[in-house]
N, C-alpha and C positions, 0 to 999 in steps of 0.2 A: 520842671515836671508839673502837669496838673496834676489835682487831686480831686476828685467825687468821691463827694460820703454817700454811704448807703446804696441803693438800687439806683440812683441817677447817673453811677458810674458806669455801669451794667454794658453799657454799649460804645465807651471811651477803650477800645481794644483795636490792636493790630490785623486781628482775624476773627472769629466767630463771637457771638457776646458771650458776657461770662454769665454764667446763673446766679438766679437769689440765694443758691444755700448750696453747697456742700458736704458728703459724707466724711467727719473729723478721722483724719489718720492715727489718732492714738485710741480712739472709742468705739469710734464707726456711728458715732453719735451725731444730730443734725448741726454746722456750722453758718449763721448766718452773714450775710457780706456788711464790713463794716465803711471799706472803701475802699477807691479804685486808682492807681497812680500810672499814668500815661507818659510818657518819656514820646515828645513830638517835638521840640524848639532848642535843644539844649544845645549848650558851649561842648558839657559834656556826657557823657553816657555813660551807663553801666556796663556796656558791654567793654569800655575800655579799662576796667578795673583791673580783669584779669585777661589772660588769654585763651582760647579756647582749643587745647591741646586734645581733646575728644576724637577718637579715632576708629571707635566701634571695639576696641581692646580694653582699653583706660575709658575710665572714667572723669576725666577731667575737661567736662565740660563744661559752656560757661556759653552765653547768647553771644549771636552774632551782629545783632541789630539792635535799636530802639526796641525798648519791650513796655509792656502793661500788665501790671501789679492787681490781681486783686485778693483782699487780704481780707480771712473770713476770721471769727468767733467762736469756738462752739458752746452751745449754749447748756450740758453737762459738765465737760470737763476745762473749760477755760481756755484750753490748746487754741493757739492763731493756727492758722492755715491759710495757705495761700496756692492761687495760682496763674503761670506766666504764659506768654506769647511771646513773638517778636514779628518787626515788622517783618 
């Protein structure tokens, strides 16, 4: 897994970039990006942790691919926040 600190992660994604900053889920307070984790080379993946039993019923969803991680701060309340893609 790579890792990008900060904004130089911003475009290490599966799909669209991720932003500088985020509204925090617990505050609604500003979250800045602290880094970004790219799953592109591995033996093995997160998607094979669990299985993806999601069926539009249940909730038990889980990615199906290689994903990118980016994991924000908020800078009131201290909550991580994060958010994912897959290839």
């Amino acid at each position: 897994m790579e890792t990008y600190l900060g904004e130089k992660g911003l475009n290490a994604t599966w799909q669209e970039n991720f932003p500088k900053s985020i509204k925090c889920h617990k505050c609604k307070e500003n979250c800045r990006i602290m880094f970004v984790a790219l799953e592109n080379k591995e033996k093995e993946y997160i998607c094979r942790i669990h299985k993806n039993t999601g069926n539009g019923k249940t909730g038990k969803y889980w990615p199906h691919d290689a994903i990118a991680c980016a994991v924000y701060l908020c800078e009131k309340c201290f909550e991580p926040n994060a958010l994912i893609n897959q290839a």
